[in-house]
Structure formats: structure tokens, C-alpha cells
ROBA-231327 format. One line per 10 residues: number of its first residue (from 1); for each residue x, y, z of C-alpha. Coordinates in pm, whole numbers, always signed. Last residue first. Layout:
N
NUM = X/Y/Z  ...
This chain:
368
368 = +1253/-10139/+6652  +1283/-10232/+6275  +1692/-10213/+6183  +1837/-10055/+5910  +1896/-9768/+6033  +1895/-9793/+6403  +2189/-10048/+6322  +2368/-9760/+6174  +2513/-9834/+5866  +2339/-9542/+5662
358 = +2434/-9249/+5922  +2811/-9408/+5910  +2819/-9328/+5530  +2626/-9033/+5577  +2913/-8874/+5851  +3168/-9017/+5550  +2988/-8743/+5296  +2973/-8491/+5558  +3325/-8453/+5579  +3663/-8606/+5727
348 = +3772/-8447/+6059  +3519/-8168/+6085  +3218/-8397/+6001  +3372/-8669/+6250  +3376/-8417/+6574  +3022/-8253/+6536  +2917/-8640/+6510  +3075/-8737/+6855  +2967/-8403/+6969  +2596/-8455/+6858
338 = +2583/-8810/+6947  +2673/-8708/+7289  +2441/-8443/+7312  +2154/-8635/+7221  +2047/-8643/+6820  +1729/-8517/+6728  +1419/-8835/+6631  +1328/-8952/+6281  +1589/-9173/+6238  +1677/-9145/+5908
328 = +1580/-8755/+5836  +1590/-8662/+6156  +1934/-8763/+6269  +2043/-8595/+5942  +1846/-8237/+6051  +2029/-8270/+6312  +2376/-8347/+6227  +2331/-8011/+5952  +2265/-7783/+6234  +2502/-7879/+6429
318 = +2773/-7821/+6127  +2628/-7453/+6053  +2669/-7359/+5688  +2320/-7395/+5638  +2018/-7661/+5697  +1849/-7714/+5387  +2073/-7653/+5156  +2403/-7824/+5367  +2199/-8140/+5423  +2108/-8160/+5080
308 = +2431/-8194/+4943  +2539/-8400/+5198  +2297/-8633/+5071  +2394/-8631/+4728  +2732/-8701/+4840  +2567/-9003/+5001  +2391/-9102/+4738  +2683/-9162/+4529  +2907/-9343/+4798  +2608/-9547/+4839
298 = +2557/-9603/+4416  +2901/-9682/+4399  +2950/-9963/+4648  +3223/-9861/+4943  +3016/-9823/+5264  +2712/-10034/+5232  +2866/-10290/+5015  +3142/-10319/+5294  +2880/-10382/+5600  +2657/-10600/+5378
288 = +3029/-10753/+5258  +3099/-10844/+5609  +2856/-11071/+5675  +2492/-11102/+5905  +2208/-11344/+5750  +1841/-11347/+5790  +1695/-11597/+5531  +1373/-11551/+5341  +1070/-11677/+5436  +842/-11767/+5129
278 = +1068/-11800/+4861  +955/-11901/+4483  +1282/-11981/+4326  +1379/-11838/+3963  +1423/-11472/+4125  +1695/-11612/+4319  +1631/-11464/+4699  +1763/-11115/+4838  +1901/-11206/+5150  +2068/-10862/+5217
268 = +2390/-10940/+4995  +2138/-10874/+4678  +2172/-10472/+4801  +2477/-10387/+4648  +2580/-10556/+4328  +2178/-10655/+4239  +2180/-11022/+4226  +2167/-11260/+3927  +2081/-11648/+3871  +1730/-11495/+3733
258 = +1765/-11165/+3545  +1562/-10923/+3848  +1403/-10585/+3672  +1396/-10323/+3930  +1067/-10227/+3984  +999/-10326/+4318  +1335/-10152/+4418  +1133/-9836/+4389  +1253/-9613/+4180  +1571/-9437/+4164
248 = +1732/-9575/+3843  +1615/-9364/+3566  +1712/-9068/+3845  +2087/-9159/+3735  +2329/-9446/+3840  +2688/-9504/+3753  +2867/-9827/+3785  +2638/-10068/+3642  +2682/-10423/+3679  +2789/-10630/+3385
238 = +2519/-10929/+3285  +2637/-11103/+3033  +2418/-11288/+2770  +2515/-11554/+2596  +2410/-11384/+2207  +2576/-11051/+2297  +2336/-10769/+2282  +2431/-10596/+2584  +2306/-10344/+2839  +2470/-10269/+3158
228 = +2316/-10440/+3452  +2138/-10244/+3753  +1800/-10188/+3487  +1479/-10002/+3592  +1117/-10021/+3547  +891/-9966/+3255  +540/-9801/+3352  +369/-9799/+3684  +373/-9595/+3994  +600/-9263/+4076
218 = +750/-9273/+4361  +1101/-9188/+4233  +1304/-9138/+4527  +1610/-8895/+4510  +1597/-8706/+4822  +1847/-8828/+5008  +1648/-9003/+5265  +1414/-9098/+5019  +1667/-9269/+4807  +1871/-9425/+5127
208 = +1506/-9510/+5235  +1443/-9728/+4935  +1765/-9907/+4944  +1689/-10019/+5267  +1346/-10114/+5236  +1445/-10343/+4916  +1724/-10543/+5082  +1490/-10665/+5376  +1494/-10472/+5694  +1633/-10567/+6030
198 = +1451/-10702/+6284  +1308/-10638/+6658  +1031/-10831/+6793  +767/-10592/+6940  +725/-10685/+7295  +548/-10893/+7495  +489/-11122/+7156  +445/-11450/+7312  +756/-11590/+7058  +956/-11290/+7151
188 = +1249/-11571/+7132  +1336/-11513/+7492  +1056/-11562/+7621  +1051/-11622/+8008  +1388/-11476/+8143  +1391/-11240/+7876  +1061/-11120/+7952  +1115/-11028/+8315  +1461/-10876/+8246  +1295/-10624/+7989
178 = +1362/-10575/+7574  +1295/-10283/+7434  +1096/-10328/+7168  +819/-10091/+7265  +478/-10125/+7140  +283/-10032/+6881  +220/-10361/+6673  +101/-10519/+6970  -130/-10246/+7080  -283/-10238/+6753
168 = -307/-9994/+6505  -99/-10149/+6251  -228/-10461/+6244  -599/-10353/+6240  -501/-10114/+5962  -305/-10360/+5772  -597/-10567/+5747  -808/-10304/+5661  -635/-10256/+5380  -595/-10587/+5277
158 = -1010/-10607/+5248  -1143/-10934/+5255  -1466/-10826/+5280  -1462/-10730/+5661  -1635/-11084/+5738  -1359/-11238/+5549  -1076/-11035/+5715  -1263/-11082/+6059  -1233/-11454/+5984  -891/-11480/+5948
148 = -794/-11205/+6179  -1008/-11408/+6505  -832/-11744/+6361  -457/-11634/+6366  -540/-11423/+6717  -674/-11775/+6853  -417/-12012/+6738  -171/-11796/+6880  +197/-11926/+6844  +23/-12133/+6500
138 = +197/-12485/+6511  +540/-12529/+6308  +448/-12720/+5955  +490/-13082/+5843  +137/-13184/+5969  -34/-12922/+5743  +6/-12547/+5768  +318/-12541/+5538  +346/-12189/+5318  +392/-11974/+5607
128 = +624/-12172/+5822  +631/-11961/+6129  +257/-11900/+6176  +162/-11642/+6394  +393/-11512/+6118  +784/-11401/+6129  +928/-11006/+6092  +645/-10810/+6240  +497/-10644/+5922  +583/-10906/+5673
118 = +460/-11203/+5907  +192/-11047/+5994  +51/-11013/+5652  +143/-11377/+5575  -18/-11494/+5857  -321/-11301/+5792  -309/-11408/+5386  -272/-11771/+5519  -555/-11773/+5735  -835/-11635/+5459
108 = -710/-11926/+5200  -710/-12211/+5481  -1107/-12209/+5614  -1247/-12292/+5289  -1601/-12222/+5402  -1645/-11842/+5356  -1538/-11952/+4938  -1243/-11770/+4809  -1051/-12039/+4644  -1375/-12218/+4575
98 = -1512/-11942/+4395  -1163/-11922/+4208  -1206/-12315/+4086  -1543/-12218/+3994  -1455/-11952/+3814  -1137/-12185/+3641  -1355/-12454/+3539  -1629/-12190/+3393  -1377/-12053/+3165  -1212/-12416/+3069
88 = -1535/-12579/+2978  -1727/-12799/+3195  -1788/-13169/+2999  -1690/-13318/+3251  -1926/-13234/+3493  -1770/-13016/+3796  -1762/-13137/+4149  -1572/-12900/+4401  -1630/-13048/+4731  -1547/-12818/+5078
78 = -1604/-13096/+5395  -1382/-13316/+5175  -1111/-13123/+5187  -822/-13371/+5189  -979/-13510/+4808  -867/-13161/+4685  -1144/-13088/+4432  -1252/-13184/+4076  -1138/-13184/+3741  -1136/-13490/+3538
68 = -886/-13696/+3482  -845/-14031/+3251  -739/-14374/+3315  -364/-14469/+3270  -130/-14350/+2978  +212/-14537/+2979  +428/-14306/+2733  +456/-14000/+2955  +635/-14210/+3277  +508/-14056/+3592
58 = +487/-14453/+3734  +158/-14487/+3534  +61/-14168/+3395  -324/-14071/+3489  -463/-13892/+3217  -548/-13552/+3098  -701/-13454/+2787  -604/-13214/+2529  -550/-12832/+2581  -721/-12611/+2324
48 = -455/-12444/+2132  -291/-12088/+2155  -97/-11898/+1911  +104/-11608/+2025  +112/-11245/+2004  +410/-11005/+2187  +383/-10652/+2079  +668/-10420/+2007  +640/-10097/+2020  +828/-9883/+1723
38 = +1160/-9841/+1755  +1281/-10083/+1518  +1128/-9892/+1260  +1250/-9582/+1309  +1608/-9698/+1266  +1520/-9854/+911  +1396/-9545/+823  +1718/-9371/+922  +1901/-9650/+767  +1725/-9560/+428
28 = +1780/-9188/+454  +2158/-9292/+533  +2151/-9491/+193  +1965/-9248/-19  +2244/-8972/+96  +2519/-9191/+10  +2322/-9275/-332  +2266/-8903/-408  +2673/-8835/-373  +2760/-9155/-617
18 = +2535/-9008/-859  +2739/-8639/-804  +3114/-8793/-803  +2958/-8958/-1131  +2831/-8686/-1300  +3116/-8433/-1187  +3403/-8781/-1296  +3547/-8948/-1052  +3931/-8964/-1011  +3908/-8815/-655
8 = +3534/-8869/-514  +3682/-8878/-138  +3379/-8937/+146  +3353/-8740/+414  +3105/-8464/+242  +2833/-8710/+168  +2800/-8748/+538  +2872/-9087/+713
């Protein structure tokens, strides 16, 4: 408080003006004391050399068996990693990254392709793509997995020209439209005769609402953002947000992700527990992706920020402003039936519930 808020009735001048200099000592003080807790903080620790390692009978700690030394996967014979040991921890863990990335480890180089095509077409070559031994699903085409594995170490093992080949491919760039022919035969897609359809993860989605709206933040690096409402309470509670500003239109990459939590509108898309690696996640279809989609806060937001936009860039005229919509999230012009059926919904209730629709479309959020 201010020296001037305070009563000094019954004080004497000397004393009402003492008393006045310690008031303003004390908030010059917490000002200090406020600077100081601002300042970066820097995380140090204290490390020690780890001990030995021994064999525990039975797993139990207290029944020490012979000791370990470092070495290779006894499965791999054909690739040994011997080590003296007396090798020190630096040169343990070079050679254990040489042998990681060595031409003649023939498992490293095919699980980055699988995993690569599995994010761009929806599920690997490989279908379980951290299992490749007896307990996984044999490759669908043993050949393509083993031509991109050793292309991609030839090449350098360069991930961007891994997406490149991908991308550029016939496979990749083909219609997923399905035909009688194939259906009858595959189904599944399994053979790949046309591009299996799917429907985006949680952070693609939320991504192109921002973009589509104009609010993404690409910018790369720093801090990221929070969904949950800060708190200093000893358990701590994790509130959702309710309001969201351009602090929070960044990638989804950088949101931060409390484990046990989900973001209140987009963790309904399969997003998995941050505590639990997860290789595949799960496709699942409910009602509250539908309802979270339509009713949370930050769509209802975005999509008045989107009508916004729609009615700056393309005018007063209602046409006008369904096709530059269609454009922006589908990247195609509406046909004339779309066009009326829109026409007729944005003079009934408003742009704003025309977005809402625009962002639940199944050409939305769906990889064709």
C-alpha cells in the first residue's frame, strides 16, 4: 500500500513521518524482492560416477550375482559390440551409438522407414512399429520396407529425403477413392491400390483451425504454451482455460502436456498419456469429438475469428465469403449445391455456425 492509505491519527509529525519512511522502505524492499524471483532460473545438479553392475538373482537388490560388463545384444550375433572393461562411460556410449547406426545393423534404418510411412499414410509397411520380432505383424511389402531402408542409408540417412521419396511417389499421390475391383480384393487397403484414407491426429486439427483462421504462430523455439490455469497450490490442480490469446496459438507441439491430463478439446482425438510411450495410437469415433468441436471455447472462438476474416477478405457478398471458406479448408470452390446449401445456412444463422459446420466436415479432418 501507499504511504498515503495508511491513518497516522494520534501520532505525533516525527513519528507519523518515521512510520511514513518505513512504509516506503518496506514496498522498496518487496519490489526488490519481486525482481529477484524473476530472474532465470537455472537447474544444476550433482552427479556421481555410477557403480558397478551385477547380475541380481531372482531381480531381488540384496542377492548380488556375478558382475556385468557392457557388450552387445547376444540375438545379434552377426553385429558384436565387445568393449574392455575397463571402457569409460564416453567411449561406451560412442560405440554404443556407432553400433546404433552401423550399415550392418539391418533393424535401426527399417524402423525409421516404417515409422515414416506409417505417419504419412496412416499405418506402416509394418503394422506393429515397435515389434519386428516373432511377436510382430509381417512387413505388407517386404521388398518396398527393405529397398527404403537401405536407400535411406545409402542416401545418408537423410529424413528429408525420405519424405521426399514418400511424398513424391505414385503411391503417396494417388486417389483414395475407393473402386468395386479393389474392394472386392482388398478391402483393408492393405496392397495399397489406393491411398488409405484417415483422419488426422488431435494436433493437425487444431493446427489447421489456427491457420485456417489466421491465428497460427509458426514461430520455432522458445517457451511453449499452457491450456491449464496457473496455480500454486501444493496438490496441484489443473483447471482448463477458458479464454485463449495469440500466447496460445502455436503449434500443438509446444503445448506443455502435465501427465494424467488431456487438453479440454482436442485430447478426445486419441491423444495418448504423456507418461506412456505410444507407438500407434488408437482411432476412435464418439460424440464428444463431434460436441468438443462445436461447443468448446477455443472453436467457438476461432470461429468468430474466422468469420471475421472471411468478411475482410472477401466483402459483403455471402457467395463470395462460402468460397473463399471452401478454399481455405478444403482447398478446392464449392459446387453449386454446396454453394446454395451454404448460401442458405449463413442467412439463417451466421457465418460463425457456417465455420462450425466447415470445421466438422469429414473432408476436414479427414486425409483423402
Amino acid at each position: 500500500k501507499n504511504p498515503e492509505n495508511y491513518s497516522f491519527a494520534g501520532l505525533s509529525g516525527e513519528q507519523a513521518e518515521e512510520l511514513k519512511g518505513l512504509i516506503s522502505e518496506k514496498k522498496r524492499l518487496e519490489n526488490e524482492i519481486r525482481k529477484l524471483e524473476e530472474m532465470p532460473k537455472v537447474y544444476a545438479g550433482r552427479f556421481v560416477e555410477p557403480g558397478d553392475t551385477f547380475r541380481l538373482h531372482r531381480g531381488d537388490p540384496m542377492m548380488e550375482r556375478e558382475q556385468v560388463h557392457p557388450g552387445g545384444i547376444v540375438s545379434l550375433a552377426s553385429l558384436p559390440l565387445d568393449l574392455p572393461e575397463s571402457t569409460p562411460e564416453q567411449e561406451r556410449r560412442l560405440a554404443l551409438a556407432e553400433w546404433i547406426a552401423s550399415e550392418e545393423n539391418p533393424l535401426t534404418a527399417r524402423v525409421i522407414v516404417n515409422r515414416v510411412w506409417h505417419y504419412h499414410f496412416g499405418k506402416g509397411l509394418v503394422k506393429t512399429p515397435s515389434e519386428f520380432g516373432n511377436l510382430g505383424v509381417e512387413p505388407s511389402h517386404p521388398e518396398l520396407l527393405d529397398y527404403l531402408a537401405k536407400r535411406f542409408v545409402d542416401e545418408g540417412w537423410s529424413l528429408k529425403k525420405l519424405h521426399k521419396w514418400i511424398l513424391m511417389s505414385q503411391t503417396y499421390r494417388q486417389s483414395s477413392r475407393p473402386r468395386e475391383d479393389g474392394l472386392s480384393v482388398d478391402a483393408g487397403t492393405k496392397l495399397l491400390w489406393r491411398y488409405p484414407p484417415h483422419r488426422l491426429e488431435a494436433e493437425p486439427i487444431r493446427d489447421s483451425i489456427l491457420a485456417i483462421s489466421g491465428n497460427l504462430d509458426l514461430s520455432m523455439g522458445g517457451p511453449g504454451y499452457e491450456v491449464f490455469e496457473p496455480n500454486d497450490n501444493y496438490v496441484h490442480v489443473y483447471e482448463p482455460k477458458r479464454s485463449f490469446g495469440p500466447e496460445e496459438w502455436r503449434r500443438m507441439v509446444y503445448q506443455f502436456k502435465p501427465r494424467m491430463e488431456q487438453d479440454q478439446t482436442f485430447g478426445v482425438f486419441d491423444c495418448p498419456d504423456a507418461a506412456l510411450p505410444t507407438p500407434k495410437r488408437t482411432r476412435s469415433t464418439t460424440p464428444l469429438q463431434a460436441l468438443n468441436l462445436l461447443n468448446s471455447p477455443f472453436i467457438l472462438q476461432q470461429c468468430g475469428i474466422l468469420s471475421q476474416r472471411l468478411v475482410e477478405d472477401a466483402g459483403a457478398d455471402v457467395s463470395d465469403q462460402i468460397e473463399l471458406a471452401f478454399k481455405l479448408a478444403f482447398g478446392r470452390s464449392p459446387c453449386d449445391t454446396e454453394l446454395t446449401s451454404a448460401e442458405a445456412l449463413v442467412n439463417q444463422y451466421g457465418l460463425p455456425i457456417f465455420c462450425r459446420a466447415m470445421f466438422n466436415a469429414y473432408e476436414f479432418l479427414y486425409v483423402n
